[in-house]
N, C-alpha and C positions, 0 to 999 in steps of 0.2 A: 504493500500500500504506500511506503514511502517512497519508492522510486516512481510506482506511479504518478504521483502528486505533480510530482515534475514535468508531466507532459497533458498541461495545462491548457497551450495553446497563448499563453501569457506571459510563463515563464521558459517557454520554449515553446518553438512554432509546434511540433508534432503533436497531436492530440492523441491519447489511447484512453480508453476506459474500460471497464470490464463488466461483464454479464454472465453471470453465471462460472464463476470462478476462472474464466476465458477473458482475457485482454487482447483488443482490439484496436487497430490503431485509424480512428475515424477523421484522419487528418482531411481527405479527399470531401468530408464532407464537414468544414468548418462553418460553414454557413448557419448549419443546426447546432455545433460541439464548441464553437470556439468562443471565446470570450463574451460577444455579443449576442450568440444566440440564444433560440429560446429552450435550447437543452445545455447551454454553456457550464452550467451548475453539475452534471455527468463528470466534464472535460478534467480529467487526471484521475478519474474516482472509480470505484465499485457503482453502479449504476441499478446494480441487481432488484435492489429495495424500492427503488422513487418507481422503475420497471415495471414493476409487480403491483406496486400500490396505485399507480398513476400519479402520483404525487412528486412535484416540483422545486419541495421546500426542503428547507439545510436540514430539516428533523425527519426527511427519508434516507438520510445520507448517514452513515457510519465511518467514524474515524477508526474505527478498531475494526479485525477480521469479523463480517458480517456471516454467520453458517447457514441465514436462514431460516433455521428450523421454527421461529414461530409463525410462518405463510402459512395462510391452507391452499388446498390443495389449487383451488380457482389461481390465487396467485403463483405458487409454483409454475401452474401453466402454461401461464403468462411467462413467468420472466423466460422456461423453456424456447418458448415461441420468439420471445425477442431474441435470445441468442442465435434461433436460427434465422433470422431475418440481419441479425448483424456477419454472420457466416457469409452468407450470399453476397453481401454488398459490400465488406470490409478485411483487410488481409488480416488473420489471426497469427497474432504474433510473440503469445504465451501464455502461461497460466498465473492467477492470484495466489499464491502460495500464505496458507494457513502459518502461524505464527509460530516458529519453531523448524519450519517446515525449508529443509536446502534447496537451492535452486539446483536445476539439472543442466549438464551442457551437454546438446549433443551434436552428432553432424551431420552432414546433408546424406552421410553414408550407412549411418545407424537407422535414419530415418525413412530409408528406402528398403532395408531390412525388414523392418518392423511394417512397412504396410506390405511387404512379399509375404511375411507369414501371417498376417490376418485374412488375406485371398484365400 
């Protein structure tokens, strides 16, 4: 969440935000994400929560790792739905990692691995 934060669109042109513990980088569409827009409040953020509830205000937004678990199910849905609607239209370019949680590195060669053995 903290490296998130940084790509703002404010304090760096790149926007990403993330949906459903997936970060995205919605730079291509500032218009919506960047500072003036009318989802600019998303830009560097977990977005999962404002998503789900429809809500727009700083009190859908979490500074801490967000798990979700008190959504029901209708919301779940939703924010599912917006992830795949940010899939389609935005490059996914890593995971919200949970607190405690290492980052992974891998390579463009591991990663071609790994989707031969899920065919």
């Amino acid at each position: 969440l903290e490296q998130l934060r940084e790509f703002d669109g404010a304090r760096n042109p790149r926007i990403l935000l993330a949906v459903n513990g997936k970060v995205f980088d919605v730079t291509k569409g500032s218009k919506f994400y960047g500072p003036e827009g009318p989802y600019g409040i998303f830009a560097g953020r977990d977005a999962s929560r404002g998503l789900a509830t429809f809500c727009l205000d700083k009190d859908a937004l979490r500074d801490e790792y967000d798990d979700l678990s008190d959504l029901n199910a209708v919301q779940m849905e939703s924010v599912r739905e917006w992830e795949m609607q940010f899939k389609e239209k935005y490059d996914y370019v890593g995971r919200l990692l949970k607190p405690g949680e290492e980052p992974s590195e891998y390579t463009d060669e591991e990663d071609t691995k790994d989707h031969t053995k899920q065919e």
